[in-house]
C-alpha positions as MATLAB code, in Angstrom:
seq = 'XXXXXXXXXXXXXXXXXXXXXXXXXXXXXXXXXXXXXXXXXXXXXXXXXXXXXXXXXXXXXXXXXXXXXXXXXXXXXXXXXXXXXXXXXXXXXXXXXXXXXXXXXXXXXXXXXXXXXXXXXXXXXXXXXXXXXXXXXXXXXXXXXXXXXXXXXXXXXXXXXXXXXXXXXXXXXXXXXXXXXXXXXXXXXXXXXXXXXXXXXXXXXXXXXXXXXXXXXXXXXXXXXXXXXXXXXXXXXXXXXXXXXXXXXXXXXXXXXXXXXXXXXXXXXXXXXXXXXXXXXXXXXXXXXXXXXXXXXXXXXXXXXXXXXXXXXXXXXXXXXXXXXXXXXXXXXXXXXXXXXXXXXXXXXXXXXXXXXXXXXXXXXXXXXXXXXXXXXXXXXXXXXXXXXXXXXXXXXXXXXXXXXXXXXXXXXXXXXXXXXXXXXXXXXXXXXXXXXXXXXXXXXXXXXXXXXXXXXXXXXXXXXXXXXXXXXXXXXXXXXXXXXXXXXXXXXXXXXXXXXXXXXXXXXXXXXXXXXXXXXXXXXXXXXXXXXXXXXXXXXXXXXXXXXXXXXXXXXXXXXXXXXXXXXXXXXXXXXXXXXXXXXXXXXXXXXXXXXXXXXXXXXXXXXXXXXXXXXXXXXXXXXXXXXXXXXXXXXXXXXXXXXXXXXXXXXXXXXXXXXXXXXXXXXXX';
ca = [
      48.639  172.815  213.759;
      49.874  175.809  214.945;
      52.932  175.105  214.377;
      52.670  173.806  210.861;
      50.747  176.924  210.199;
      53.958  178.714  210.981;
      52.091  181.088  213.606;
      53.715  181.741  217.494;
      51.885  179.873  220.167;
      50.344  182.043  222.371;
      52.325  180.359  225.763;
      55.326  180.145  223.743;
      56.381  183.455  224.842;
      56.245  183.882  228.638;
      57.361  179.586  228.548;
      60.460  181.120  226.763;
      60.755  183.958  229.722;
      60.327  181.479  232.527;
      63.338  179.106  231.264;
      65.482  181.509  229.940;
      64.922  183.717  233.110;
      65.081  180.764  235.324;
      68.378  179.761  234.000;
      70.525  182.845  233.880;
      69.109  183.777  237.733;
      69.802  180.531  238.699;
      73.459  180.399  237.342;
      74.036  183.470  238.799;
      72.811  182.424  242.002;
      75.221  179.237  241.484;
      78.434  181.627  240.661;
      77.430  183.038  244.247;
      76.970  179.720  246.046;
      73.360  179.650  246.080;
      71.815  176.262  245.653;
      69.586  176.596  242.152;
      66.740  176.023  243.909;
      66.913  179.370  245.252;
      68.383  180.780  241.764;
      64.854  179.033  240.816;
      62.484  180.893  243.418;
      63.819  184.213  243.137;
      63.805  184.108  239.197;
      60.164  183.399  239.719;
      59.576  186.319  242.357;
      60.959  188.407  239.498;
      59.313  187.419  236.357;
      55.817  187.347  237.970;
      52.785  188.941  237.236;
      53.132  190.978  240.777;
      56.960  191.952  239.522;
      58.227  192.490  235.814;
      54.974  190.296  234.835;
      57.014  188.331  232.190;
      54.939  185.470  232.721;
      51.161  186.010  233.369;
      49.498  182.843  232.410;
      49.125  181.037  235.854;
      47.545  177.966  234.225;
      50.053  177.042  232.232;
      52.423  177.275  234.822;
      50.903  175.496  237.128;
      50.113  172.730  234.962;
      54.024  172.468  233.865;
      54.706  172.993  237.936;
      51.995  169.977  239.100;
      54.391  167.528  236.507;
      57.260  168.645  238.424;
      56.014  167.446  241.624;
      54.860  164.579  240.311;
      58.337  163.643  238.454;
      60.118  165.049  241.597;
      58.447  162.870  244.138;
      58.620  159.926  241.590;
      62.070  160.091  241.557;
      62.782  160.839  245.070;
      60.573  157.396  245.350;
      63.085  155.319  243.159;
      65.866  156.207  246.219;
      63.646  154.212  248.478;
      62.231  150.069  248.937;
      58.986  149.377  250.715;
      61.001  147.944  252.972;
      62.911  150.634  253.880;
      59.463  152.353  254.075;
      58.160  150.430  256.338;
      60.689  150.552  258.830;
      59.859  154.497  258.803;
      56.898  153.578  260.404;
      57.633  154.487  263.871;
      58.617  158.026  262.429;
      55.631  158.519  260.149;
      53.229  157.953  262.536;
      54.595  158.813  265.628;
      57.038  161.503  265.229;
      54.801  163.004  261.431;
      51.624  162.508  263.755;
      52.929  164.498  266.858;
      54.833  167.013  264.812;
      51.961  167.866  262.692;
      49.726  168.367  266.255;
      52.462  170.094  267.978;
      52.973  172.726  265.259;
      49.382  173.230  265.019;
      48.363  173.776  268.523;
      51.337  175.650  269.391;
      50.542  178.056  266.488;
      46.838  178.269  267.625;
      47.785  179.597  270.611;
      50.264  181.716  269.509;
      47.033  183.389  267.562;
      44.852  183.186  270.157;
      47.040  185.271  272.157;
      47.087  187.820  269.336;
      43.232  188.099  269.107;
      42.540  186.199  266.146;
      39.338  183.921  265.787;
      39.546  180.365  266.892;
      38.760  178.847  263.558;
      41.008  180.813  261.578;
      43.545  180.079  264.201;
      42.912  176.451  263.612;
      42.489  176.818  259.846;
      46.642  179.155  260.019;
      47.544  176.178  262.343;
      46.987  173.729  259.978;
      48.658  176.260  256.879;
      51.754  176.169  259.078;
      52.188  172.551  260.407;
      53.264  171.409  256.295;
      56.592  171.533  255.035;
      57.960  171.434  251.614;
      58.176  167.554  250.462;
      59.186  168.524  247.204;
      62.142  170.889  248.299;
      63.700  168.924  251.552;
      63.558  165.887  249.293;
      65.189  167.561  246.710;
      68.191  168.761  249.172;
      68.498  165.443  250.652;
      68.982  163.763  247.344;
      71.332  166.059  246.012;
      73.555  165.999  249.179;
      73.295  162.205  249.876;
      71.533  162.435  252.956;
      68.078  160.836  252.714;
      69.645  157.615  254.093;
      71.474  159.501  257.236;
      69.492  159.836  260.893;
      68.398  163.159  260.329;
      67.089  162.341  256.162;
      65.505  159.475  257.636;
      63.641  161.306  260.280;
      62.550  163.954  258.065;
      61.362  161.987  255.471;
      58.915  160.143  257.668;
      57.415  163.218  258.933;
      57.238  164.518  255.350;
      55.055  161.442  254.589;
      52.761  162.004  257.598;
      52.181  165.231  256.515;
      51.297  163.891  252.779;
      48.851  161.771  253.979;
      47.452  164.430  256.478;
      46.554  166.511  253.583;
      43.567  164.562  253.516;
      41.968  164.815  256.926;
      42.792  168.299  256.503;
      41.105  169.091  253.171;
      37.824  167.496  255.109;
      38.242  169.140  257.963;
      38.718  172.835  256.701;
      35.119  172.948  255.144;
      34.144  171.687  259.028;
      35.678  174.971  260.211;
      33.655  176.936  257.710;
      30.053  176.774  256.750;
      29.886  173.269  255.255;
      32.061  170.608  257.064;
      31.432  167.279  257.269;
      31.492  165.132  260.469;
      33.913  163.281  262.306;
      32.671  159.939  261.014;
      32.684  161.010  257.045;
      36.632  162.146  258.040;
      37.597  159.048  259.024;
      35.908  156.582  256.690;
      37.316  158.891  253.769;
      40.908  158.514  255.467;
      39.928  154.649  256.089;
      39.091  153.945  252.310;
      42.226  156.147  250.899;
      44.459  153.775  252.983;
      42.856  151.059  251.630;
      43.039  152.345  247.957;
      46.880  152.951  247.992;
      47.504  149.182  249.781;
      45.608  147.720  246.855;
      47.486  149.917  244.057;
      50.955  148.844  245.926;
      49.996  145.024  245.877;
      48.799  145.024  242.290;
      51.744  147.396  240.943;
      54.470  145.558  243.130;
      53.148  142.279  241.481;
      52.591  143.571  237.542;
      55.852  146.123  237.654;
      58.729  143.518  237.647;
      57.721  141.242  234.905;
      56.043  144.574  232.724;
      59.401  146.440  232.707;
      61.530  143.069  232.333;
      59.267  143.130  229.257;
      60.066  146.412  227.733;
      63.992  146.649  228.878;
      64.028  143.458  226.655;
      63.591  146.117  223.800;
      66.741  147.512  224.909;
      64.950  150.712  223.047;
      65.327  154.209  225.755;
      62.260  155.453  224.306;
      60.233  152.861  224.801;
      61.503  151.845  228.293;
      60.802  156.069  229.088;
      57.299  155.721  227.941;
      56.643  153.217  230.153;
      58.277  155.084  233.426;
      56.047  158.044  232.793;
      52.736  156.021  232.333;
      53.371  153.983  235.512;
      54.379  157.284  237.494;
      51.376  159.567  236.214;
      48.997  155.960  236.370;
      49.374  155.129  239.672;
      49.260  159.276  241.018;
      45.855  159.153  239.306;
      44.967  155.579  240.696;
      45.543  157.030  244.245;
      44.319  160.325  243.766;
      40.831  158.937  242.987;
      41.259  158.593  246.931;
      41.786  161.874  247.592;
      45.511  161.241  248.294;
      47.847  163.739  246.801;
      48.827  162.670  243.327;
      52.658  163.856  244.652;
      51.980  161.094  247.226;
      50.796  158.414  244.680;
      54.277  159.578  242.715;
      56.183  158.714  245.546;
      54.165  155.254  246.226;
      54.928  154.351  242.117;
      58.613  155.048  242.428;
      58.901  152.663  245.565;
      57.480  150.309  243.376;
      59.679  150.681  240.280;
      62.570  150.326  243.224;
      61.175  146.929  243.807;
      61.980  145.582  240.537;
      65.823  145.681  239.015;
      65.166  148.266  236.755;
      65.562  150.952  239.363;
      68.563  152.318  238.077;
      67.850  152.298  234.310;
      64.647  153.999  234.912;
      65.732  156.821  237.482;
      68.735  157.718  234.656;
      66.184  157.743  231.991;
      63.859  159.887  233.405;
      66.070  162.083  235.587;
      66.484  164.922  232.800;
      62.631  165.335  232.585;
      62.411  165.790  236.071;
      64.817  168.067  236.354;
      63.353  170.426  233.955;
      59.752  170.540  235.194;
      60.586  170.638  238.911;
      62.550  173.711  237.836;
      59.341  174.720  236.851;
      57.415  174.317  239.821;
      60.052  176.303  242.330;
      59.826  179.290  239.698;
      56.047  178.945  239.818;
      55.907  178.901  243.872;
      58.224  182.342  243.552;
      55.620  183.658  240.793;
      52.882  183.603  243.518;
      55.067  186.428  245.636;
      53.994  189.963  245.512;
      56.887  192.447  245.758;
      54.984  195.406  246.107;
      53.039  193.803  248.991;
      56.187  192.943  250.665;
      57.792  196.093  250.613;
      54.877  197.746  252.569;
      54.733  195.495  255.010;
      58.456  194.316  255.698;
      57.539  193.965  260.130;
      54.695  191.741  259.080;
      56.387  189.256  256.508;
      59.831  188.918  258.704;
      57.637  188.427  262.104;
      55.373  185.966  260.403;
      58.591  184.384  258.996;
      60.205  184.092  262.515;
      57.239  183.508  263.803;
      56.904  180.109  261.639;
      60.705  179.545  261.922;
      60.591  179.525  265.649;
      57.106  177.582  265.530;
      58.200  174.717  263.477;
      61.832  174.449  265.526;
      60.368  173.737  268.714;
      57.677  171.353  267.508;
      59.648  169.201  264.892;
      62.407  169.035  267.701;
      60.356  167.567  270.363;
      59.001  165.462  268.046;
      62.125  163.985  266.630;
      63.118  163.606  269.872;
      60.685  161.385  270.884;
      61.608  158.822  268.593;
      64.641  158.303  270.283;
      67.338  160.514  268.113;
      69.996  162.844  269.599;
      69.564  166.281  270.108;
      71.828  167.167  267.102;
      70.027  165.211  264.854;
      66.671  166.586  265.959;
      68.051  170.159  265.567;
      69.013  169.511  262.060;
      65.709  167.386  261.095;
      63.864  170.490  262.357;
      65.937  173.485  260.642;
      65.495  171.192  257.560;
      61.635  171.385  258.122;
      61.742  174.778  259.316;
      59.740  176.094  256.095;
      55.653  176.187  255.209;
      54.693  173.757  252.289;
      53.572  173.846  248.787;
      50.492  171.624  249.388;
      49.586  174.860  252.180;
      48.577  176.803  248.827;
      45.814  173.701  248.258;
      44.793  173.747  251.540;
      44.617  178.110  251.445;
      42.567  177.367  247.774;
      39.678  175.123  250.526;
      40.010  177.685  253.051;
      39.107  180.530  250.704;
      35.746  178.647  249.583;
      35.390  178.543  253.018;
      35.788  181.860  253.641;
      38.758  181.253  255.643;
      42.019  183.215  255.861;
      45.575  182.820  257.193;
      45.547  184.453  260.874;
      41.856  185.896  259.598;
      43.706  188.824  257.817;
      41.628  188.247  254.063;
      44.090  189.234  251.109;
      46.632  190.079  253.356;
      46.785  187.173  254.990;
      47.422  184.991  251.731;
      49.993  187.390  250.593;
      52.128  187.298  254.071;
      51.643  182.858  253.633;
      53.093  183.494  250.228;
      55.596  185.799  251.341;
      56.583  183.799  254.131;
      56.427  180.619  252.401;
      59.216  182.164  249.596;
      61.062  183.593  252.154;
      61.720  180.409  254.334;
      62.243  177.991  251.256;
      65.142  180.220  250.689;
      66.197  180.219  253.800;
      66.131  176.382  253.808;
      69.124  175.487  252.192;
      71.291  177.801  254.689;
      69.290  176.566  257.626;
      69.741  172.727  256.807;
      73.262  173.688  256.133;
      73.483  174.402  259.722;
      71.575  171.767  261.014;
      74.255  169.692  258.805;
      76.855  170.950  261.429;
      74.854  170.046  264.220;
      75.388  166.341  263.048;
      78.779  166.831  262.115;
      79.985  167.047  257.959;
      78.770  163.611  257.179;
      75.906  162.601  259.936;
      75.605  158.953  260.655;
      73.474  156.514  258.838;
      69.713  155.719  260.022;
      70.080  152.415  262.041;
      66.854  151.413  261.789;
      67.208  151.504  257.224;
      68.577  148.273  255.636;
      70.396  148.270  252.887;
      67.864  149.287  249.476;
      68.577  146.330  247.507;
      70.774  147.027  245.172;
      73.750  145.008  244.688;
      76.856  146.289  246.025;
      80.440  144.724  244.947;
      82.241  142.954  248.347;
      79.496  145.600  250.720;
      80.420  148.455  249.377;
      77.578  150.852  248.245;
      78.603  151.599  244.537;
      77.562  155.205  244.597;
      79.744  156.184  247.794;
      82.458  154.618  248.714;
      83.747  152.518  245.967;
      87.220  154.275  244.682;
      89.855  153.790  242.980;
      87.689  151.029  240.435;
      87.280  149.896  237.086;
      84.023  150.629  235.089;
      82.859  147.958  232.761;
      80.574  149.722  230.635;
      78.615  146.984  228.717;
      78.685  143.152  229.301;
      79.751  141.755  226.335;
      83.087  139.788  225.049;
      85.156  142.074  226.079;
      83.782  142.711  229.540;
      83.577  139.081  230.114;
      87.481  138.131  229.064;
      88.148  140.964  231.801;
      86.262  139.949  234.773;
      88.762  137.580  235.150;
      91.705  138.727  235.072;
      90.636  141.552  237.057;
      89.468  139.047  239.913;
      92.274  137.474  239.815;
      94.680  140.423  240.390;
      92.008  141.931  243.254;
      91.052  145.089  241.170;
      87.854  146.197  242.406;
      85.023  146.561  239.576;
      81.833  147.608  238.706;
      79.857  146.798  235.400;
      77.283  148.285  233.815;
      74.650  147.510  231.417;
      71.768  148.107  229.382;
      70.717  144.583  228.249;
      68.434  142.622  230.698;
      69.560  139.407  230.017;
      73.574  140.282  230.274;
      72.747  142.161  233.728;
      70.910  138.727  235.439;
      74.072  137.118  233.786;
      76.192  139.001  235.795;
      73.851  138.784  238.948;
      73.601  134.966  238.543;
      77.634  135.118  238.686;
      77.652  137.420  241.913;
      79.255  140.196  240.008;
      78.522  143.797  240.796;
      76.310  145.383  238.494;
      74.272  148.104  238.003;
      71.522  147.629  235.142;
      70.983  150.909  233.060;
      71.644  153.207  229.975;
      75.483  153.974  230.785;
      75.199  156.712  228.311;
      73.152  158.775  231.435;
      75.259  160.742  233.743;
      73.106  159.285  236.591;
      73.925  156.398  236.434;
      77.402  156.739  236.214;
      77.648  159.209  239.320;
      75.818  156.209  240.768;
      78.597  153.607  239.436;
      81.249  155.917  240.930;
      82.580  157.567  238.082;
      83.891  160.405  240.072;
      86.465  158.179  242.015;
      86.912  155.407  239.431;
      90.401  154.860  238.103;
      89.073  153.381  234.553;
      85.908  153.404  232.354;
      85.978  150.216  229.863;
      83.538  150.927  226.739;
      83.043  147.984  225.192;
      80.176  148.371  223.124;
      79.409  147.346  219.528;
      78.207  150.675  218.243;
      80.465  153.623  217.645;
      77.756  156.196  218.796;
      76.910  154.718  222.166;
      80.863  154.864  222.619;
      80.824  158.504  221.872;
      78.099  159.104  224.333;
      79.640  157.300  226.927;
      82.994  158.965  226.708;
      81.861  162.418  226.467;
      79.321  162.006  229.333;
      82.217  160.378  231.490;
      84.893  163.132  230.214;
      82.718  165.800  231.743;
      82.164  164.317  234.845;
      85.297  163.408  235.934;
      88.151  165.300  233.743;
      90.862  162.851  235.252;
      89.714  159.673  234.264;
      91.491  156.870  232.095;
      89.226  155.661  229.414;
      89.714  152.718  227.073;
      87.337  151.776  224.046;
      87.086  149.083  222.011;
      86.499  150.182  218.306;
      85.893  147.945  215.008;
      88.846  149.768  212.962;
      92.059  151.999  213.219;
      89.918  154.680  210.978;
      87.390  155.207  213.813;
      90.011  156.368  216.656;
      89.863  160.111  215.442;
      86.510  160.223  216.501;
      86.230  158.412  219.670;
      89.407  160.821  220.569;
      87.540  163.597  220.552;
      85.039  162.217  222.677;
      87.819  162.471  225.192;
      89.123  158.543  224.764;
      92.422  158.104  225.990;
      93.347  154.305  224.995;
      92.094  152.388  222.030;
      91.834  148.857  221.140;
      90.874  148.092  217.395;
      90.431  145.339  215.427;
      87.331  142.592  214.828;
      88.705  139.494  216.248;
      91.178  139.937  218.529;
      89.612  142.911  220.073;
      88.142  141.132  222.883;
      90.957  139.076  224.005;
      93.081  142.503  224.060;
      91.256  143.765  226.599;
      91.986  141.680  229.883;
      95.944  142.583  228.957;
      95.099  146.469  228.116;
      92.824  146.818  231.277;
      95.542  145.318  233.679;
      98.652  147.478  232.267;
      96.481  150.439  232.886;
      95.593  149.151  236.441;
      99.158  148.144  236.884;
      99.107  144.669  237.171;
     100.961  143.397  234.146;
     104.675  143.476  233.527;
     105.055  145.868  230.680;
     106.853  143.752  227.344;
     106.178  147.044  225.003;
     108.787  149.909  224.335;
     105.387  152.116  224.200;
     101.965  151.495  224.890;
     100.025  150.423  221.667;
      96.244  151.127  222.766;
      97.498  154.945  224.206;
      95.734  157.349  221.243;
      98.985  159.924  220.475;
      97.512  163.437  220.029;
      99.826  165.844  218.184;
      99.520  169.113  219.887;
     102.425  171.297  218.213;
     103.677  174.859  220.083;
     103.828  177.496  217.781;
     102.526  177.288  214.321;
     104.339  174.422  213.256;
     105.112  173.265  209.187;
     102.218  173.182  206.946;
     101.815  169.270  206.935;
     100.517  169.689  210.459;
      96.291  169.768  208.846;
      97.629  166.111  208.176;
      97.945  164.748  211.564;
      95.418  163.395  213.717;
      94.873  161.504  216.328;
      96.151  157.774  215.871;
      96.680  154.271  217.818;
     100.474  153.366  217.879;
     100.405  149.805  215.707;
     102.686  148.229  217.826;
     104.622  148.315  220.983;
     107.794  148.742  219.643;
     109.657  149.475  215.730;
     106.976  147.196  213.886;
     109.329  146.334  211.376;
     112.233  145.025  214.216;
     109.561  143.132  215.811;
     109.006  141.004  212.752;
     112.446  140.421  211.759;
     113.559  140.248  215.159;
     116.307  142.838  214.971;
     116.882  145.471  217.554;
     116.067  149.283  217.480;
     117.115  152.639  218.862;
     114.493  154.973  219.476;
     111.245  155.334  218.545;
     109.075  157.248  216.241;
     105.260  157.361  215.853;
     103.525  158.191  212.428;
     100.855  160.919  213.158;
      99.415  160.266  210.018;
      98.693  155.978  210.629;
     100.271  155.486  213.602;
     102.987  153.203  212.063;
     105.426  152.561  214.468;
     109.559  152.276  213.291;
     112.978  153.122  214.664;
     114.841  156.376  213.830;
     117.632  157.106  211.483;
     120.073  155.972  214.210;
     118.901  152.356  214.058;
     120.664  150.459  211.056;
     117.501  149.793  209.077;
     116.142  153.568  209.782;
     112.483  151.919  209.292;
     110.979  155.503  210.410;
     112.221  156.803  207.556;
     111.862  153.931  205.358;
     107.835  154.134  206.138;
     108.518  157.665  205.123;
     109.496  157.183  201.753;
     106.923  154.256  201.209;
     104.209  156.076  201.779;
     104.872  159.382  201.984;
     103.405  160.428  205.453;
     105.441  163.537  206.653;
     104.724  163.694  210.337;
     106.787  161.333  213.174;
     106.433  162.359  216.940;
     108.789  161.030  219.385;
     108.385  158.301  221.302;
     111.122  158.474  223.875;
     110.107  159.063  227.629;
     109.883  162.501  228.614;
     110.355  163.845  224.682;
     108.310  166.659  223.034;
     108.916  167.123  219.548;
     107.818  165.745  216.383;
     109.925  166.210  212.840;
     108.417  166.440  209.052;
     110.845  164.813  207.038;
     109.299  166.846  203.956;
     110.581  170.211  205.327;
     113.014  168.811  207.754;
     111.812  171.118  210.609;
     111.451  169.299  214.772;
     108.585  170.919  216.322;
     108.109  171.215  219.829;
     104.742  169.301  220.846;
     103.178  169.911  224.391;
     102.545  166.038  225.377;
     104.680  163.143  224.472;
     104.155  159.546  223.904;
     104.491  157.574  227.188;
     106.413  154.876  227.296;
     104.822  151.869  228.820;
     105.126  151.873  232.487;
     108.794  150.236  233.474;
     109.921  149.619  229.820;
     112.907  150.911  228.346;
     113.066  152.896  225.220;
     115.648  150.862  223.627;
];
């Protein structure tokens, strides 16, 4: 209403300051090899109501910041099966369980020692024992690592600690005026274990068959819809518990993993994520008080070492128990190394409680906050570090099968897969290729939206990976980056687009062939950053086994040039003033299109940048360059001779120097 009323929202303003804020920090952070996480948390330290106070309103961003834990963990749950999950067992209950004591009693009697009160020491114990799910998850995902020993380790004591949150939001009160007993702990932990096995056995039967359902749409709108009410539906289901609705995210993702739809819904709701857990690392800088800092530097840096050194020693004994090397327990606890973002819910029961960190009041929850900034930008240098313990690439968890997906001759897609061809799409085209590319042992890869083409391909034992191709997710995951070829062959000229710019910008070196309906829609796809074309209604499909294996190099090259390569005229210099005319166009044949017919031979070839007609130059006896000239009156020819830069305008007789030429097909001669 508000809006229609043509008045400013009252949250539209400091919203405004926290992205645009957020984003130039951030990139300037990036420029000096800070991760943008950091970028993220010191853009928040600095726009905060104890700062510049660009952004006051703490509800709103906390709201906006509780969605991005929610989306993060969500996500971070997609990487992961229940299977997978519960082979962490050993580590979530053994190594989260003793890590979590371990921190806490060494930090109680680090207090003690200092003269604080035993039940505030108990109450900063418990502060200090979390970690940050929501940023070590976010590292290990973005460096590949969650499936490695030291990923695997961490994440199981990350999920201890989740679920500790709840004995510990009982138990606080206890150490204030109005705790409850030992019994009413554990029959509340009792029944939210229960609550979250029944939500996993109903979801992991309804989720396959509902999202088979809606992917049938083959509409990204509707399929989104759906991902979000299953992610926020089942954090609420669980949360009735008392579990932590970023727990009950992570629970829902495993179970979208279960179903095939993992990939299709982690690229469609990947973006969203990205922006609201943005939100929530500026947010956890916003709580930081500058001013409180500066006055008490020896405080905040021997409360940061303090925790640093606390969490070391603990998380490494504890990793250690489960049986990992030293190495990888170093690095698991440098990664860990940092106080949590569920501490500030736990410091929110304390206060009602009259409880403080280390029994300081005000200035005890300031040096937590302080400390808690400090160290979660310190965490991506310190698990940078640990990363070197376990050498550049650490080895994978033993103990963590293989997630499900399917993976073309045991290869994961995402990693090691190189030098491949993309099928983007399963239709005609895709099919008439699989073949031939089988048959000449060139690895490949498709991808696809539709359902019912993706179980098509999984019924044949091809590798596939279902999703919207048009998502850069899902084409990092395909292996875009090492790839050798992306295939578009879909029906619509706009999803082509999409495709080819998103692949363009990810990997600047990449071959791409489309499939378009006519010659008249090549300029556009060209731009897009298309390097190969095939056109035409009918025959397209059959043209693409033969156009995939010349660019793969396993077809004998018959053509004088290639005829799906798009020719780009690119003059140096100003040029004549026909030049507006050119554009970018599909050779029509692979050699003098005339000769071909007729069956007569040519010398040297020339390419109309106007149509793309293909004919032989004035040296050849029939001269049908120039005869095409005079027929129709296009002006611009570019040559097609190997290694040749220039193009002529037979209106102003003037050769212009071009930057690239037309290639010749691979082994052919010109002549």
């Amino acid at each position: 209403m508000l809006l229609a009323a043509g008045q400013t929202p009252e949250f539209l303003a400091e919203l405004a300051a926290l992205l645009v804020a957020g984003t130039l920090i951030a990139y300037v952070g990036a420029r000096l090899g800070l991760v943008p996480i950091v970028g993220f948390l010191i853009a928040g330290v600095l726009i905060g109501p104890n700062s510049l106070g660009l952004v006051n309103d703490r509800e709103i961003i906390n709201a906006a910041a509780d969605v991005g834990v929610i989306l993060l963990l969500f996500t971070i749950g997609m990487e992961f099966s229940l299977e997978r999950l519960a082979r962490l067992w050993r580590a979530i209950f053994g190594g989260g369980g003793l890590q979590v004591v371990l921190t806490t009693l060494i930090s109680v009697g680090v207090l003690l020692a200092l003269g604080v009160d035993g039940r505030a020491a108990i109450y900063t114990g418990l502060l200090v024992a979390l970690s940050s799910t929501a940023l070590v998850l976010r590292l290990l995902a973005d460096r590949g690592e969650i499936g490695e020993e030291h990923g695997s380790a961490s994440v199981g004591l990350l999920l201890f600690q989740d679920l500790a949150i709840i004995p510990m939001v009982l138990l606080v009160p206890a150490l204030g005026t109005s705790g409850g007993s030992l019994g009413e702990i554990v029959a509340a932990l009792a029944i939210a274990v229960a609550i979250i096995a029944a939500v996993l056995t109903f979801a992991r039967r309804l989720m396959p068959p509902l999202l088979e359902i809606v992917a049938r749409t083959c509409s990204p709108e509707i399929f989104l819809i759906t991902v979000i009410a299953i992610c926020f539906g089942t954090a609420y289901l669980t949360s009735l518990a008392g579990v932590s609705v970023a727990l009950g995210a992570f629970l829902a993702g495993l179970v979208v993993h279960e179903s095939r739809f993992g990939a299709h819904a982690l690229s469609e709701i990947l973006p969203l994520q990205i922006v609201f857990s943005a939100t929530f690392f500026v947010s956890i800088g916003m709580l930081a008080d500058l001013g409180f800092v500066v006055d008490n530097v020896p405080l905040v840096l021997l409360s940061a070492l303090g925790v640093l050194a606390i969490k070391v020693i603990a998380t490494s004994i504890s990793v250690r128990a489960l049986g990992y090397s030293t190495a990888v327990a170093g690095a698991s606890a440098l990664l860990l190394a940092q106080v949590g973002e569920f501490s500030f819910v736990l410091d929110q029961v304390g206060r009602d409680e009259g409880l403080t960190p280390g029994g300081l009041g005000e200035d005890g929850t300031q040096t937590l906050i302080a400390t808690t900034v400090l160290l979660m930008v310190a965490t991506p240098t310190l698990s940078g570090l640990g990363r070197r313990l376990v050498g550049p690439r650490g080895q994978p968890a033993p103990e963590l099968p293989d997630d499900g997906r399917l993976q073309p001759s045991g290869v994961e897609p995402d990693h090691d897969l190189s030098g491949h061809v993309i099928l983007a799409g399963y239709g005609d085209g895709a099919r008439a290729a699989v073949p031939a590319l089988a048959a000449n042992d060139v690895p490949f890869l498709i991808t696809t939206l539709n359902p019912g083409g993706a179980r098509e391909a999984l019924a044949e034992g091809l590798p596939v990976i279902q999703g919207d191709h048009t998502k850069a997710n899902l084409l990092e995951r395909a292996g875009i980056a090492d790839a050798r070829l992306l295939v578009v062959v879909d029906d619509e000229l706009e999803t082509t687009y999409r495709v080819a710019s998103v692949a363009r910008a990810l990997n600047p070196r990449l071959e791409i062939l489309a499939r378009v309906e006519s010659d008249g829609d090549v300029g556009a796809i060209a731009a897009a950053g298309v390097d190969r074309v095939i056109s035409g209604e009918s025959a397209s499909a059959q043209r693409v086994p033969a156009a995939v294996l010349h660019q793969c190099g396993r077809a004998s090259a018959n053509a004088a040039i290639d005829p799906e390569r798009i020719v780009h005229f690119d003059p140096v210099g100003e040029g004549c003033e026909h030049v507006e005319l050119a554009q970018p166009v599909r050779p029509s044949a692979g050699g003098c299109e005339s000769c071909l017919r007729s069956g007569d031979e040519w010398v040297h070839l020339r390419v109309c940048l106007i149509c793309g007609h293909v004919g032989c130059c004035d040296s050849s006896p029939n001269r049908h360059a120039s005869a095409h000239h005079a027929a129709t009156g296009h002006a611009l020819v570019a040559s097609a001779e190997r290694g040749e830069h220039w193009a002529y305008c037979f209106v102003d007789e003037l050769t212009m120097r071009t930057r690239e030429p037309v290639e010749p097909a691979a082994g052919s001669a010109s002549e």
